[in-house]
C-alpha positions as CSV (number, residue, x, y, z in Angstrom):
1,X,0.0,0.0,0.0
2,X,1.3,3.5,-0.7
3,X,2.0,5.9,1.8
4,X,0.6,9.8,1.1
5,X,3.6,12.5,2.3
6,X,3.3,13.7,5.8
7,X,4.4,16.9,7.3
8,X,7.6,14.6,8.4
9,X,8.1,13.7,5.3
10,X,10.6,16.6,4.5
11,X,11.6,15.4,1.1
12,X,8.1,16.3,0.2
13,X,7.4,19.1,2.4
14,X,10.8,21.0,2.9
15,X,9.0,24.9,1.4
16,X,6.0,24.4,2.6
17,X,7.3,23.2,6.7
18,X,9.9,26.6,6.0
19,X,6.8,28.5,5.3
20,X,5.2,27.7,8.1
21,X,8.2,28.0,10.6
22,X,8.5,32.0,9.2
23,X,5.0,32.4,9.6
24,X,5.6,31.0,13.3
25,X,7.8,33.3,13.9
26,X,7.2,36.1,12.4
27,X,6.7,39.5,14.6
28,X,2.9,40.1,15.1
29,X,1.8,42.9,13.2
30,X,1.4,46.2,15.1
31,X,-2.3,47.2,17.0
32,X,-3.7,50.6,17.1
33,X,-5.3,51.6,20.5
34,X,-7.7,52.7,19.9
35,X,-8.3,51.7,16.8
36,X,-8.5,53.8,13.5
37,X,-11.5,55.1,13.0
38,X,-13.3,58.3,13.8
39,X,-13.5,59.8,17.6
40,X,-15.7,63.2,18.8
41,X,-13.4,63.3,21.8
42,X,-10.2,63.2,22.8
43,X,-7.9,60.0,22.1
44,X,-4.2,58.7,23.1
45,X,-3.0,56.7,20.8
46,X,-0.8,53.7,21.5
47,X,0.6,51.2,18.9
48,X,1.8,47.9,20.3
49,X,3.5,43.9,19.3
50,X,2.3,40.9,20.9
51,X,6.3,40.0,19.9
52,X,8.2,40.7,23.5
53,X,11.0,42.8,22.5
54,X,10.1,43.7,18.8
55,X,10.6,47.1,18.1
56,X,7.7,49.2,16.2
57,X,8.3,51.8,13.5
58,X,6.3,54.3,12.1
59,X,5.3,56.6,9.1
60,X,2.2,58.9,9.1
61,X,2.6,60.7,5.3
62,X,1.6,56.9,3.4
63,X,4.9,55.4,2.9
64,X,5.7,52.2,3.7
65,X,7.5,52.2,7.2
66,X,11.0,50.5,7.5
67,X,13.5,50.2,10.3
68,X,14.7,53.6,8.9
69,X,11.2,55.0,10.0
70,X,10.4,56.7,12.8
71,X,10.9,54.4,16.1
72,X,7.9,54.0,18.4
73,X,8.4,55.2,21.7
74,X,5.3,57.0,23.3
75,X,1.6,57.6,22.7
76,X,0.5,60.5,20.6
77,X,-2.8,62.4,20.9
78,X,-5.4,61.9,18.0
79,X,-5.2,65.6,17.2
80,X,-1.7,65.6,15.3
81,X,-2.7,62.6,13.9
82,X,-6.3,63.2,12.4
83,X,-6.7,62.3,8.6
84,X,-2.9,61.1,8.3
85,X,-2.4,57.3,7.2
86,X,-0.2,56.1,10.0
87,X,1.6,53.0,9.0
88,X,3.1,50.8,11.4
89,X,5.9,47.3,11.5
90,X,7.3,45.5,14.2
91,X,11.2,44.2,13.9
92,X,13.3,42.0,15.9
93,X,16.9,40.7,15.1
94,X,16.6,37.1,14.0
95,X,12.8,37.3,12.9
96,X,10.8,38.4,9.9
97,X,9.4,41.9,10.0
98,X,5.6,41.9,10.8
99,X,3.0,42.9,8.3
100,X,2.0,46.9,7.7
101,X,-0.3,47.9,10.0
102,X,-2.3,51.2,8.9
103,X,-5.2,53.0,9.5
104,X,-6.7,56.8,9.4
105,X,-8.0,58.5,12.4
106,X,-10.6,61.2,12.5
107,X,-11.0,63.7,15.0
108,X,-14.3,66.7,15.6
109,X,-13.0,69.9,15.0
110,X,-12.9,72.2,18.2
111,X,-15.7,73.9,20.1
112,X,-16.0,77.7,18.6
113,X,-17.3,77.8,22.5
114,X,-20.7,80.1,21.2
115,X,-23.6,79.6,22.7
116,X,-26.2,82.5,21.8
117,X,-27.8,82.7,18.5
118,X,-28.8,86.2,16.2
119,X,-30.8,87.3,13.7
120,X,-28.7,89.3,10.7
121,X,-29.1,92.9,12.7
122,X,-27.6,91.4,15.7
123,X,-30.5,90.2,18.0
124,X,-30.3,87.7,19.9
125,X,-32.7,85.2,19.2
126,X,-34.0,81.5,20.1
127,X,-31.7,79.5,19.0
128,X,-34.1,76.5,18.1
129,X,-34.1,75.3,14.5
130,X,-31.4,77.8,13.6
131,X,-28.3,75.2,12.9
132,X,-26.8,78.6,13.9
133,X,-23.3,77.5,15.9
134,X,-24.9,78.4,19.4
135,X,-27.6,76.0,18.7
136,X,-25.4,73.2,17.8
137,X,-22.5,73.8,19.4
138,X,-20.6,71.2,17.9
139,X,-17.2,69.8,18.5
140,X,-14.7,68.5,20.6
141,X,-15.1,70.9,24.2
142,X,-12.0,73.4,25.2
143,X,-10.2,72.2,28.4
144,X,-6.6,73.0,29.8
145,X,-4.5,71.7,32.4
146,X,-2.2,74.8,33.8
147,X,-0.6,77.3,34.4
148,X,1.3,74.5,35.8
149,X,4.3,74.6,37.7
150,X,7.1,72.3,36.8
151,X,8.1,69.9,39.5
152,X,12.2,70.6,40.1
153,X,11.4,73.8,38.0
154,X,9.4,75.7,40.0
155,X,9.5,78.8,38.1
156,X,8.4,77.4,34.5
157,X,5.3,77.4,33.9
158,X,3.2,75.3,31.1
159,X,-0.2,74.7,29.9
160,X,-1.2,71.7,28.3
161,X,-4.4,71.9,25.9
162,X,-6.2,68.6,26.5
163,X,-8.6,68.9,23.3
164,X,-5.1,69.0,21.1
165,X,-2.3,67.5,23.2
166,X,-0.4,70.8,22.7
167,X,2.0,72.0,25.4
168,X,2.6,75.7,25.7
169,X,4.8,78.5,27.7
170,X,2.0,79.7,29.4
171,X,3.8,83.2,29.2
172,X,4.3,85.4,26.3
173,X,8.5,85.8,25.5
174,X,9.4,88.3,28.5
175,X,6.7,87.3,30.9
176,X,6.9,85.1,33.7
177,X,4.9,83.4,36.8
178,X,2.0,82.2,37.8
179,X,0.0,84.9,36.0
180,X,2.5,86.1,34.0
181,X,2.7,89.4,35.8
182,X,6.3,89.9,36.0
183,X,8.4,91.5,33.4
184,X,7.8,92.9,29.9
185,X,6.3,91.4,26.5
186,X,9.0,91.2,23.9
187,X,9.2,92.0,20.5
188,X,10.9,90.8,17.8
189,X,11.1,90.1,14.1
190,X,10.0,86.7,13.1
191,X,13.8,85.9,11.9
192,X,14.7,86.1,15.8
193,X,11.1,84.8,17.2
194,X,13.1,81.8,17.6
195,X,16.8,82.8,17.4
196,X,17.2,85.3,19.8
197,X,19.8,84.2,22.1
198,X,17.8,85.8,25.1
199,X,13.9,85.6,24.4
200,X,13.6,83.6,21.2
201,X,12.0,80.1,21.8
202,X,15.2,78.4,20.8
203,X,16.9,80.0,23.9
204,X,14.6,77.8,26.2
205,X,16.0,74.7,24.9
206,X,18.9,75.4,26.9
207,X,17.6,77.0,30.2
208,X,17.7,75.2,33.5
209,X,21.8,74.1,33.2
210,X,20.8,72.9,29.2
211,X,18.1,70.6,31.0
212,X,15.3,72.9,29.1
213,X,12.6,75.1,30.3
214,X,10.3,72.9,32.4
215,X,12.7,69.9,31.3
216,X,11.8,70.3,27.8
217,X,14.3,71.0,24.9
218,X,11.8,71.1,21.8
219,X,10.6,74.8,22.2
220,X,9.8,76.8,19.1
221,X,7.5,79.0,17.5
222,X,4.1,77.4,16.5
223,X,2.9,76.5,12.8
224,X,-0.8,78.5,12.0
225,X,-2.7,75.2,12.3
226,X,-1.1,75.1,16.1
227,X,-2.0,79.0,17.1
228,X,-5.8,78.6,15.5
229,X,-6.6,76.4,18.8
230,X,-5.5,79.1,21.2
231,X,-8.7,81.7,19.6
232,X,-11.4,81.9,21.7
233,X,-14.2,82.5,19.5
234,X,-16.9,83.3,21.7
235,X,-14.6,85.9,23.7
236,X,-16.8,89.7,23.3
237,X,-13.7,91.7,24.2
238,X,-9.9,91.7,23.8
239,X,-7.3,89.5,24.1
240,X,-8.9,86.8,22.2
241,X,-7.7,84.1,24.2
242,X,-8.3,81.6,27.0
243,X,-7.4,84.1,29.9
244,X,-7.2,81.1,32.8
245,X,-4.8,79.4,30.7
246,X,-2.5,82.0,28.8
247,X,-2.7,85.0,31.4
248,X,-1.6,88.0,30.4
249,X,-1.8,87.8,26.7
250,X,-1.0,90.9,24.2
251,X,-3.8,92.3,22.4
252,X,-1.5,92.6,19.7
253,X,0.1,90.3,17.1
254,X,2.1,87.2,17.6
255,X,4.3,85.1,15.2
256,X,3.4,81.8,13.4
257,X,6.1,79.8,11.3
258,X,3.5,79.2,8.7
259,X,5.2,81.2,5.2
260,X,2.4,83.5,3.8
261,X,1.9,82.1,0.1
262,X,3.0,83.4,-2.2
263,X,5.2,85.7,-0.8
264,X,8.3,85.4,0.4
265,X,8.6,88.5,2.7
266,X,5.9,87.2,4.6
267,X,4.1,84.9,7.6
268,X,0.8,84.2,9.2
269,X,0.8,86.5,12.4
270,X,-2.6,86.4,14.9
271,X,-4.0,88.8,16.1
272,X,-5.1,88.9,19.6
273,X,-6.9,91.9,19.5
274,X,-9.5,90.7,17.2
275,X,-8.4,87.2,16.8
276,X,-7.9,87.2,13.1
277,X,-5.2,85.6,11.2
278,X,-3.4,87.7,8.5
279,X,0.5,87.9,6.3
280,X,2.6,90.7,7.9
281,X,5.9,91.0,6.5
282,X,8.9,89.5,8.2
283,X,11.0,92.3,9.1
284,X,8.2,94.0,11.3
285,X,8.3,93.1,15.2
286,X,5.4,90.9,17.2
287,X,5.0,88.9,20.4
288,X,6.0,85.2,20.7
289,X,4.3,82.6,22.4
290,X,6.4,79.0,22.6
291,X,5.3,75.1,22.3
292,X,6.6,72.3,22.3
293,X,7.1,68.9,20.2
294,X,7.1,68.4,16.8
295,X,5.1,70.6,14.3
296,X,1.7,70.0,13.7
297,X,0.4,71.2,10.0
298,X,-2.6,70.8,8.2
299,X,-3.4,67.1,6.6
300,X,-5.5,67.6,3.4
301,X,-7.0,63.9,3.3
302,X,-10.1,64.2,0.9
303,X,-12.7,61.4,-0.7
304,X,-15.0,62.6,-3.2
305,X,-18.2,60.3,-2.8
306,X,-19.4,60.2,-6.4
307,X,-22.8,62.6,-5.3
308,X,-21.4,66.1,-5.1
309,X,-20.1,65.7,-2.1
310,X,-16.4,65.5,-0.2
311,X,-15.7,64.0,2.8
312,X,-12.5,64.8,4.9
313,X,-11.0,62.3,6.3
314,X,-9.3,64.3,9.6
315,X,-12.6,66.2,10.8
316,X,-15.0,63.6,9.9
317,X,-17.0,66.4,7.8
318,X,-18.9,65.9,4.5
319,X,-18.3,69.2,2.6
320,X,-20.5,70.4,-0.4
321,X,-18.4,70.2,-3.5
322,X,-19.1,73.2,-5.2
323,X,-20.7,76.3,-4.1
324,X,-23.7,77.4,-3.9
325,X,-24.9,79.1,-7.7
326,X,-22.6,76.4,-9.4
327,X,-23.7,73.3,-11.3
328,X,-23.7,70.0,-9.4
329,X,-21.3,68.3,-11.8
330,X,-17.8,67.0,-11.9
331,X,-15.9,70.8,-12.7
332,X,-18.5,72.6,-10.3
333,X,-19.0,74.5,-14.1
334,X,-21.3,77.5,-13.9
335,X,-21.0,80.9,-11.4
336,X,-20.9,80.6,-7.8
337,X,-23.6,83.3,-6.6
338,X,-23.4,85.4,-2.9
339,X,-26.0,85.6,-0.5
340,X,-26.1,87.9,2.8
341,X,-26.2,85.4,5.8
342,X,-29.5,84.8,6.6
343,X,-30.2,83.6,2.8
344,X,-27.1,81.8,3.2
345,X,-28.2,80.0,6.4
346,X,-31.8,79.4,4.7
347,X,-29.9,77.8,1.4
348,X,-27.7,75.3,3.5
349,X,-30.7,74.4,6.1
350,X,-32.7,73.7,3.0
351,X,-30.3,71.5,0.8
352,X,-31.1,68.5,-0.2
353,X,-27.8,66.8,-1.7
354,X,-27.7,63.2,-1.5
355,X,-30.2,62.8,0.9
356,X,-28.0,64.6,3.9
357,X,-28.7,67.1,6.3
358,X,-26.9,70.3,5.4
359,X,-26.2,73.5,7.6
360,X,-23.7,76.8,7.5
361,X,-20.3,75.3,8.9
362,X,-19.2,77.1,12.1
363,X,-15.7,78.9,11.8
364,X,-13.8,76.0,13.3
365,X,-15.4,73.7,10.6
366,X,-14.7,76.6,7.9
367,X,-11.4,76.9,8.6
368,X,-10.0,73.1,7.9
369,X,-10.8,74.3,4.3
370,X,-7.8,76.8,4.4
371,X,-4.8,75.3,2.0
372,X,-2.0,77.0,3.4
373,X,0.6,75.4,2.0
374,X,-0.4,76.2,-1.7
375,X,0.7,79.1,-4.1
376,X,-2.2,79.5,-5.9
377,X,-4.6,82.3,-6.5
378,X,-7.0,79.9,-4.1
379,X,-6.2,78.8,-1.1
380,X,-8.4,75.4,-1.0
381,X,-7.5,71.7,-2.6
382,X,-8.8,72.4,-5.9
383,X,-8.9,68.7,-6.6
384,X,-11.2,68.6,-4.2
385,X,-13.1,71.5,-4.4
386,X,-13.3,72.7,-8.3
387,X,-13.5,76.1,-9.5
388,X,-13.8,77.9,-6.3
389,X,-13.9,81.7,-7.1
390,X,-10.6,83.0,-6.6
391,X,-12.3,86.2,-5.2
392,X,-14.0,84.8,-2.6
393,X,-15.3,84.9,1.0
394,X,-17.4,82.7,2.7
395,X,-19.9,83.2,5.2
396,X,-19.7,81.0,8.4
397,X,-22.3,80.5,11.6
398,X,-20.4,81.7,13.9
399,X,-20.8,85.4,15.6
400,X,-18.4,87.2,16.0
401,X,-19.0,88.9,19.1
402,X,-18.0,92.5,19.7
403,X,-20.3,93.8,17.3
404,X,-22.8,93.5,18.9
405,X,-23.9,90.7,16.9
406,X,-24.0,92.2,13.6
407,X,-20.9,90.4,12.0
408,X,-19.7,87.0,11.8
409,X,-16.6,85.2,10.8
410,X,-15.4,84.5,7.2
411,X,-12.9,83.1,5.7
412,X,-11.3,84.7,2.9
413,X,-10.2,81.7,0.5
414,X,-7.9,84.6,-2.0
415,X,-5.0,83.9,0.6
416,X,-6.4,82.4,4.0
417,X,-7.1,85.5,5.8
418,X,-9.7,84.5,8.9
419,X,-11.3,87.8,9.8
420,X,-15.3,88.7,10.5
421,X,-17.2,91.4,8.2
422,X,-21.2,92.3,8.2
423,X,-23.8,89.5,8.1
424,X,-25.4,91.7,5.5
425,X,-22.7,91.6,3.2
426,X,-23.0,89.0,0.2
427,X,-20.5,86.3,0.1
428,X,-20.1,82.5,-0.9
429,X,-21.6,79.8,0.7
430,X,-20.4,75.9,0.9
431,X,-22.8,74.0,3.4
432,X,-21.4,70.9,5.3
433,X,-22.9,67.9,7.4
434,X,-22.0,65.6,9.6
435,X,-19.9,64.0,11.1
């Protein structure tokens, strides 16, 4: 009688048993906790090996992660990561390397923190069945941890946004203590914003003996995307920040590393005094508030659904392709018309694209629109977004409070500029749902 092959056979079975041993021992492929997927509150991501001792590497612009990658070593808040494709593989001397992990997280946008709602003249009015921001007040809620003193450091003092992850001097350059009441604001032009030997953010990396103010050696000065977070939109008076947490703030401009496109000769400064965002050129002198850690930019992660509408990966948002006045087609072909705000309001609440429920985005929501790392005459992914007037404002929900209710905030999509201007002015309108 004939004998079939067995697995001891290894004449017979000498690839397939080497298969199996390398499967064996492979390193098990990364885990994401949580995993990917979209989150309306605040997440700390971890990425772990079931292999003891493997190490984990990491990429989060889409390229396949090697050894040469980025090394694991601590958990990252979802904020820095929303609409990024982290990629992840384990290694281990003497085994395989594990299979890719990767995965896209989402993340709300912030709270605008505005709770009243208006009519177009300013009154305040009942809020129910507006989709005004005060009626929805959507997003992930504002919440700090500081001023906080360091430990060995008593002197440094740092505030940690827990809706972001971001850690701050809680003092502008020249300030100090617990309510940054002692000393001066300082000045300077955005070449020495970092580079001043005394109160540039660089110089912090070496206070405390070279230990780093508040033990930390990654101080600089913070991209656009970073500053947005510290505008407090439902503030009626200046400084336009969170006063508990930054004390002490300048009504008066401070320095972004963000380059103004197209020019050369200029940055993104804020504005505390009205909380607007504008290019000033680089040889003029502003305030400077620090952070830490690595940049955090914007992540332009788009999916056009097929039905006229977009859906960003990062916020979670489904965006109206083209805008309102332009044909519901592939180019967006046709004129995009204007409408004061209450029209505008009345157009989004009563759209009916692909069966969603449509509203005015907030200026939090409005803003992830903003391309500011693009030279062209339109500062919005025009892959994503077709023909967009060059020329163009558009309107947002949100009030902008010191007058009196009769202006709200816009975005300005020629270069990026986040101001407010009268709700009875005519501009475009791009409606959004969701998450």
């Amino acid at each position: 009688m004939r004998l079939e092959p067995s697995v001891f056979d290894t004449s017979q079975n000498t690839e397939a048993l080497a298969a199996s041993l390398a499967i064996g021992w492979r390193v098990a492929t990364p885990a994401f906790n949580p995993a990917a997927a979209y989150y309306s509150s605040a997440q700390t991501i971890s990425i772990t090996t079931a292999t003891t001792g493997a190490k984990i590497y990491f990429t989060d612009d889409g390229s396949l992660p090697s050894s040469s990658a980025t090394l694991y070593s601590t958990p990252f808040h979802i904020w820095s990561a929303a609409g990024k494709t982290i990629q992840a593989i384990g290694t281990k001397s003497g085994m395989p390397d594990s299979s890719v992990a990767s995965g896209v997280f989402g993340y709300s946008t912030l709270k605008t923190g505005q709770a009243l709602c208006y009519d177009q003249v300013g009154t305040v009015i009942s809020c129910t069945g507006t989709k005004q921001d005060g009626e929805l007040q959507l997003g992930v809620a504002r919440s700090f941890t500081g001023p906080a003193a360091h430990a060995i450091y008593t002197s440094d003092y740092t505030t940690t946004d827990n809706a972001t992850g971001l850690v701050w001097k809680s003092c502008s350059q020249g300030l100090s203590g617990a309510a940054c009441a002692t000393g001066t604001a300082q000045t300077l032009t955005w070449a020495n914003a970092d580079s001043d030997p005394t109160w540039g953010c660089n110089a912090l990396n070496s206070a405390n003996s070279g230990n780093g103010y508040a033990g930390i050696k990654t101080w600089r000065v913070p991209t656009r995307m970073e500053f947005e977070t510290l505008v407090d939109h439902d503030a009626s008076a200046a400084p336009w920040s969170f006063a508990a947490a930054f004390p002490a703030t300048v009504s008066s401009m401070y320095w972004t590393s963000t380059a103004y496109q197209p020019s050369a000769t200029k940055v993104w400064t804020l504005n505390f005094f009205t909380g607007f965002f504008g290019g000033n050129l680089k040889t003029n002198a502003y305030n400077v508030r620090c952070i830490s850690g690595s940049p955090a930019n914007p992540t332009y992660n788009y999916t056009d659904n097929g039905d006229g509408t977009i859906k960003d990966n990062g916020s979670g948002l489904i965006w109206q392709k083209c805008s309102m006045g332009q044909n519901n087609d592939t180019t967006c072909s046709g004129a995009a018309t204007t409408a004061t705000l209450t029209p505008a309001m009345t157009y989004c609440n009563s759209l009916g694209l692909a069966g969603k429920s449509w509203r005015l985005p907030n200026i939090q929501e409005l803003k992830t629109l903003i391309d500011t790392t693009t030279s062209a005459s339109v500062k919005i992914n025009g892959t994503a977004f077709p023909s967009t007037p060059a020329i163009s404002n558009y309107h947002s929900s949100t009030t902008w409070n010191p007058a009196a209710g009769t202006s709200n905030w816009q975005i300005y999509l020629g270069d990026g500029i986040v101001d407010s201007s009268g709700k009875t002015n005519a501009y475009n309108v791009r409606c959004v749902s969701g998450p």
